[in-house]
DRENKOLRO-183053 format. One record per atom (N, C-alpha, C): residue number from 1; atom name; x, y, z. Coordinates in nm, 4 decimals. Layout:
<atoms>
NUM/CA/X/Y/Z
...
</atoms>
This chain:
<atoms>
1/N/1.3149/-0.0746/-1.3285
1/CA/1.3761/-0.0628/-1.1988
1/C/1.2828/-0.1217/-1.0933
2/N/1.3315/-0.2019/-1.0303
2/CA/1.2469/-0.2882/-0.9281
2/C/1.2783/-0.1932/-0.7924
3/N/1.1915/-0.1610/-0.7483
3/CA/1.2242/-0.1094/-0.5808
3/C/1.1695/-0.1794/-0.4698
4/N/1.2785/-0.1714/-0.4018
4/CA/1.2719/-0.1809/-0.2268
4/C/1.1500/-0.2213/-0.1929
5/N/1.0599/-0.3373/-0.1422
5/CA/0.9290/-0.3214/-0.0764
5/C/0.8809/-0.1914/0.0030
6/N/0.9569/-0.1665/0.1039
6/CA/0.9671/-0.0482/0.1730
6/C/0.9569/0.0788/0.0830
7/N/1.0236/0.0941/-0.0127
7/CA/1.0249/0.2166/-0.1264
7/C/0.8493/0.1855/-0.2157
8/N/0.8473/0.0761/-0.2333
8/CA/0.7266/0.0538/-0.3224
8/C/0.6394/0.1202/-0.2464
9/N/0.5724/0.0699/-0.1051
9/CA/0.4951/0.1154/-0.0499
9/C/0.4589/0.2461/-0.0061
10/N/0.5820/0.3245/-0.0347
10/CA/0.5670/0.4984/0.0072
10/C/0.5344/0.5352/-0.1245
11/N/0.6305/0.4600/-0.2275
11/CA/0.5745/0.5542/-0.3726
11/C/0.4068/0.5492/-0.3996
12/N/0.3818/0.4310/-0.3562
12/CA/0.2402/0.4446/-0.3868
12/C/0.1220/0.5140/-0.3360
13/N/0.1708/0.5101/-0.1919
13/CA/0.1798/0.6143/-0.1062
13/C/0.1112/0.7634/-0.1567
14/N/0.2429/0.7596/-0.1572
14/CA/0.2852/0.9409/-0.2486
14/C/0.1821/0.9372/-0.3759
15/N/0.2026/0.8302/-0.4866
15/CA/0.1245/0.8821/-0.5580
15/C/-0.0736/0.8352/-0.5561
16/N/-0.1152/0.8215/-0.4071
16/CA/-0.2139/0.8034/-0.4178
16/C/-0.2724/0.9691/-0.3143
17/N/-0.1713/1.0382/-0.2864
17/CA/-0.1599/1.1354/-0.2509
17/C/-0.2008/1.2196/-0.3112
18/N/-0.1268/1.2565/-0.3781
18/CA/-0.0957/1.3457/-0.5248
18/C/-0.1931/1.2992/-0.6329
19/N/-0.2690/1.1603/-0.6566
19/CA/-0.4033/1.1654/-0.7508
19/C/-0.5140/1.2242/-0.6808
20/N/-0.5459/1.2064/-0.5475
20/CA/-0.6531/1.2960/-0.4561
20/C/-0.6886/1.4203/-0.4730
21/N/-0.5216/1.4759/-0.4890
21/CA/-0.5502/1.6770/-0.4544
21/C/-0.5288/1.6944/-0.6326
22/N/-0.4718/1.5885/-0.7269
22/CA/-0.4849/1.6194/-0.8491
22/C/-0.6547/1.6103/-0.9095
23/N/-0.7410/1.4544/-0.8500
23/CA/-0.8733/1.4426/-0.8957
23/C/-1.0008/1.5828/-0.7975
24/N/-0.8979/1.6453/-0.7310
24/CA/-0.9804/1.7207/-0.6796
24/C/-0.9504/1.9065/-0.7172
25/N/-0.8486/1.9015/-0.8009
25/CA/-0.8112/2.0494/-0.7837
25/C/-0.7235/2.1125/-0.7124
26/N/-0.6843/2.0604/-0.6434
26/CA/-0.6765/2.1207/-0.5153
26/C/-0.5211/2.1974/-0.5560
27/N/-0.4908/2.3147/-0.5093
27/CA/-0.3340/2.3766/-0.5860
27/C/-0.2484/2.3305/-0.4718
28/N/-0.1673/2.3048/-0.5177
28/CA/0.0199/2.2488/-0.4598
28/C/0.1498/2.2045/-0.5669
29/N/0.2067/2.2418/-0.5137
29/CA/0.3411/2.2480/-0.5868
29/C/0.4278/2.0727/-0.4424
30/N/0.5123/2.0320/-0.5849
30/CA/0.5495/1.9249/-0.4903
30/C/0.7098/2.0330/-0.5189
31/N/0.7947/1.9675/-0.3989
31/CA/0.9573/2.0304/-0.3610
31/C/0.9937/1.9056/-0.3167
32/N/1.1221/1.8860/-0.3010
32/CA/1.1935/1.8359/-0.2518
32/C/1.2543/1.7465/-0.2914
33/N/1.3161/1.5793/-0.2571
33/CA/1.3285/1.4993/-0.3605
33/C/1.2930/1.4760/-0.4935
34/N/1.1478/1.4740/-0.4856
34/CA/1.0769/1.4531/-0.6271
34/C/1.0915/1.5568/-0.6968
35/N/1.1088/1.6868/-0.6808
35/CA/1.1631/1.7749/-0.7482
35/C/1.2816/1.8091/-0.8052
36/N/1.3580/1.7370/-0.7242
36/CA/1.4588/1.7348/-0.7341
36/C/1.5464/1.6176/-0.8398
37/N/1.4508/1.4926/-0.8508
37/CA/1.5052/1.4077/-0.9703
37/C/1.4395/1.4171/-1.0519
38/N/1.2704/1.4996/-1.0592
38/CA/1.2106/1.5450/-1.2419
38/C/1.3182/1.6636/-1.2884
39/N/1.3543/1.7178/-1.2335
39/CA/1.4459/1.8479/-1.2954
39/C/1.5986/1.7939/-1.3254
40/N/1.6153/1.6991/-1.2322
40/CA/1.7810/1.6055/-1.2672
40/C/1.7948/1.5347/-1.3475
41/N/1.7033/1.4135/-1.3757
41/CA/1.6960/1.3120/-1.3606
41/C/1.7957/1.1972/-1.2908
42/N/1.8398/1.3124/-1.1923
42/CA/1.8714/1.1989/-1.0883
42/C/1.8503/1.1524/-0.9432
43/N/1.8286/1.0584/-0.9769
43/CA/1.7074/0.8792/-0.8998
43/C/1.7878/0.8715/-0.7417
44/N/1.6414/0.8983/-0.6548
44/CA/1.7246/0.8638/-0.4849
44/C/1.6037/0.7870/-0.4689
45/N/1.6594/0.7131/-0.3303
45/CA/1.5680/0.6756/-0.2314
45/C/1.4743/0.8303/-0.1807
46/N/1.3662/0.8294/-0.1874
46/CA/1.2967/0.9569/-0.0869
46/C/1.2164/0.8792/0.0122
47/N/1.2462/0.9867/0.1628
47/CA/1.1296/0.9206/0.2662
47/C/1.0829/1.0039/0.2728
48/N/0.9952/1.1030/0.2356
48/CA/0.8896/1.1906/0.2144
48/C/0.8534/1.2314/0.1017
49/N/0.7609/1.3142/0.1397
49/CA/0.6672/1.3671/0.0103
49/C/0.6763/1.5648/0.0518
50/N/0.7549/1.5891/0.0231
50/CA/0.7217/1.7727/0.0483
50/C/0.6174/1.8195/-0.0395
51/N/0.5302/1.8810/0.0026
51/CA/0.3958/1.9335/-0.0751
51/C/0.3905/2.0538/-0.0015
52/N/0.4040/2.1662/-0.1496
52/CA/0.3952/2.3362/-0.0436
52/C/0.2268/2.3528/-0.0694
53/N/0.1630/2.4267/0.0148
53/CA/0.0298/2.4782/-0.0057
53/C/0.0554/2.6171/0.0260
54/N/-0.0272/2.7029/-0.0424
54/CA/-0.0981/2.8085/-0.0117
54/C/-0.1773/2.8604/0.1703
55/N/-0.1607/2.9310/0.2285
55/CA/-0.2297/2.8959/0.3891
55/C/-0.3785/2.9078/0.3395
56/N/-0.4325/3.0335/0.2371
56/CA/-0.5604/3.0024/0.1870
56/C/-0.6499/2.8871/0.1296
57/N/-0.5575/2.7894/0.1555
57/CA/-0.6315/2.6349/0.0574
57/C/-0.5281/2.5643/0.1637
58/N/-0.5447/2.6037/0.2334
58/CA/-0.4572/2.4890/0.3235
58/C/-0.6203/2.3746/0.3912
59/N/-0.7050/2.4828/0.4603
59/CA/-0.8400/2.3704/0.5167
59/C/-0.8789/2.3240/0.3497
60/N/-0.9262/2.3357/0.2427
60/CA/-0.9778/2.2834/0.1597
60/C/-0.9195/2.1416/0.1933
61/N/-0.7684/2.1563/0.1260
61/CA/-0.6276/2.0510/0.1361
61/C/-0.6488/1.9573/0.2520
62/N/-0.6771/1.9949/0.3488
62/CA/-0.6982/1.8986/0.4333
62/C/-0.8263/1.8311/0.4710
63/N/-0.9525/1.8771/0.4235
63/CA/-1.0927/1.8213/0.3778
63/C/-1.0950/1.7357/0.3343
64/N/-1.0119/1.7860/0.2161
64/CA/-0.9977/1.6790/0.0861
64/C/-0.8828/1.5414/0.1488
65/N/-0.8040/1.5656/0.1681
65/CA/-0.7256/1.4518/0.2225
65/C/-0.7604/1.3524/0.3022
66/N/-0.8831/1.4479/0.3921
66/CA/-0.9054/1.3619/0.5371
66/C/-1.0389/1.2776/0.5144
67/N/-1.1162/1.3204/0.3681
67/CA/-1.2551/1.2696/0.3469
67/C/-1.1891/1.1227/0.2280
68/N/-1.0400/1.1530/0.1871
68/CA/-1.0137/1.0316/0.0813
68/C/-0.9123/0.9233/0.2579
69/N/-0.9259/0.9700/0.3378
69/CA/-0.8673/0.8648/0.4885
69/C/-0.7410/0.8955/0.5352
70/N/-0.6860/1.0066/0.4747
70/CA/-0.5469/1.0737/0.5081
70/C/-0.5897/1.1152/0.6274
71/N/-0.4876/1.0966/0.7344
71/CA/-0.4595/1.1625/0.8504
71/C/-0.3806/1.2958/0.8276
72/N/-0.4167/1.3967/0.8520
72/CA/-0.3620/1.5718/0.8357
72/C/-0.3478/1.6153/0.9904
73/N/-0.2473/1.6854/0.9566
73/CA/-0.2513/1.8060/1.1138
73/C/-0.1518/1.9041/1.0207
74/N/-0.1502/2.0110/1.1170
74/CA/-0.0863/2.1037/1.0861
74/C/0.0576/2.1156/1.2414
</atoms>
């Protein structure tokens, strides 16, 4: 499946996201789209990334994000 330039660039996005808080530990559960087509398998466009945290690992989460060049706020 070839995607969208526009789609390419968020997926990679997303999954350079999600290798950060994975190479770091860090706990989160993903929701939303992407949850929504591993449990379907059925395939959308997504324009986000929903990531639930914990409020206790929420500053770790954002350490970690902001030391790999992610911009965070709450």
């Amino acid at each position: 499946m070839k995607l969208p330039a526009k789609d390419a660039q968020a997926y990679f996005f997303y999954r350079q996201v999600i290798g950060v808080l994975n190479r770091n530990f860090a706990p989160f559960l993903i929701g939303g789209g992407f949850a929504f087509e591993f449990y379907t398998q059925i395939g959308r466009s997504m324009k986000d990334l929903d990531i639930f945290v914990s409020r206790k690992h929420l500053d770790t989460i954002f350490e970690v994000l902001n030391a790999a060049g992610f911009r965070t706020e709450l």
